[in-house]
C-alpha positions as CSV (number, residue, x, y, z in Angstrom):
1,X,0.0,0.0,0.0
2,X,1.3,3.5,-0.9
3,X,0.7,6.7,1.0
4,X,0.3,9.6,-0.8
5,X,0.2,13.0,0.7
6,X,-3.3,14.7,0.4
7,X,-1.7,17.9,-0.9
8,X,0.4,15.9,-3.6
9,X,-3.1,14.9,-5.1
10,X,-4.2,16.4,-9.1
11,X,-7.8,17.1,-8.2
12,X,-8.7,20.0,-6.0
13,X,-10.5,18.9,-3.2
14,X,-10.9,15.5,-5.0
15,X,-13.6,17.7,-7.7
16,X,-12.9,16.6,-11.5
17,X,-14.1,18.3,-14.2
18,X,-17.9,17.4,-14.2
19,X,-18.2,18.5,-10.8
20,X,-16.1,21.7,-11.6
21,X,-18.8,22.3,-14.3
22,X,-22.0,21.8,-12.5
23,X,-20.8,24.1,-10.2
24,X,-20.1,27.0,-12.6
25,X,-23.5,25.8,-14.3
26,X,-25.0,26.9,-10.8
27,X,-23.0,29.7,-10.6
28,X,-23.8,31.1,-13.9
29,X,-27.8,30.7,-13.3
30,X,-27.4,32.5,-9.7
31,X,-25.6,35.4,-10.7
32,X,-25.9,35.3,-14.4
33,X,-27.5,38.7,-14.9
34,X,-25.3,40.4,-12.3
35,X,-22.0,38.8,-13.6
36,X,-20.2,41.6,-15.7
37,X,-20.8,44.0,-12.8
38,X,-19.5,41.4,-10.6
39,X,-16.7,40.8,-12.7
40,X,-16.1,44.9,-13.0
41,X,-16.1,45.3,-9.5
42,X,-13.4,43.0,-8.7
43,X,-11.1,43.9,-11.2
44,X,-11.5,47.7,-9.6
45,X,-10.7,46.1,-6.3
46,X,-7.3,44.5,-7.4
47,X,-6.8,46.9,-9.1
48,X,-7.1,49.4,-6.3
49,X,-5.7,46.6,-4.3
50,X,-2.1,46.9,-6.6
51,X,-2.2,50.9,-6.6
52,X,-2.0,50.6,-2.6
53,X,0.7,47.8,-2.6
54,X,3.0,50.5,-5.1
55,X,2.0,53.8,-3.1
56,X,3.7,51.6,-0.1
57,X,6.5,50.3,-1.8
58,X,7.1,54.3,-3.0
59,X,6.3,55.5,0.7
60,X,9.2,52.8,2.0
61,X,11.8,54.6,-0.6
62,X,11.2,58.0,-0.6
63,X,13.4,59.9,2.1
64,X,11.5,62.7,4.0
65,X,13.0,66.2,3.3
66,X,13.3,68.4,6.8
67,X,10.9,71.7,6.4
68,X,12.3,74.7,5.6
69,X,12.5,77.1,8.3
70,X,9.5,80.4,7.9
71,X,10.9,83.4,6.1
72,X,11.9,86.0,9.2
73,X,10.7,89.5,8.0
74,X,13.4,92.1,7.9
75,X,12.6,95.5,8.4
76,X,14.9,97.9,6.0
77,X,12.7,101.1,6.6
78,X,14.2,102.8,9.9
79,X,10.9,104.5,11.6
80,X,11.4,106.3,14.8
């Protein structure tokens, strides 16, 4: 008898491909009509999702400049 390791196995979760089908068969008839905004939506959010990931990888390499110091106000006129 040979052991094989459950995560060594071809199928996910042991679902072939008449299984896989009925179950975007299902899919399809409940959210057939809302699909393409489905779809829409969550390419926004990894899309959004991979703008976030660069802004932090810019934040981490970018070096933060001291302020300046406020202009001081000279007076030139001498009033006495």
């Amino acid at each position: 008898m040979t052991y094989t390791a459950p995560f060594l196995t071809p199928a996910i979760f042991n679902l072939g491909p008449p299984e896989l089908i009925a179950i975007a068969l299902v899919m399809l008839l409940l959210f057939g009509s809302r699909l393409p905004s489905v779809m829409r939506n969550l390419g926004r959010g990894v899309t959004e999702f991979k703008k976030g990931i660069r802004s932090t990888d810019d934040d981490d390499t970018k070096t933060i400049d001291p302020p300046s110091p406020p202009p001081t106000e000279h007076s030139d006129s001498t009033e006495e």
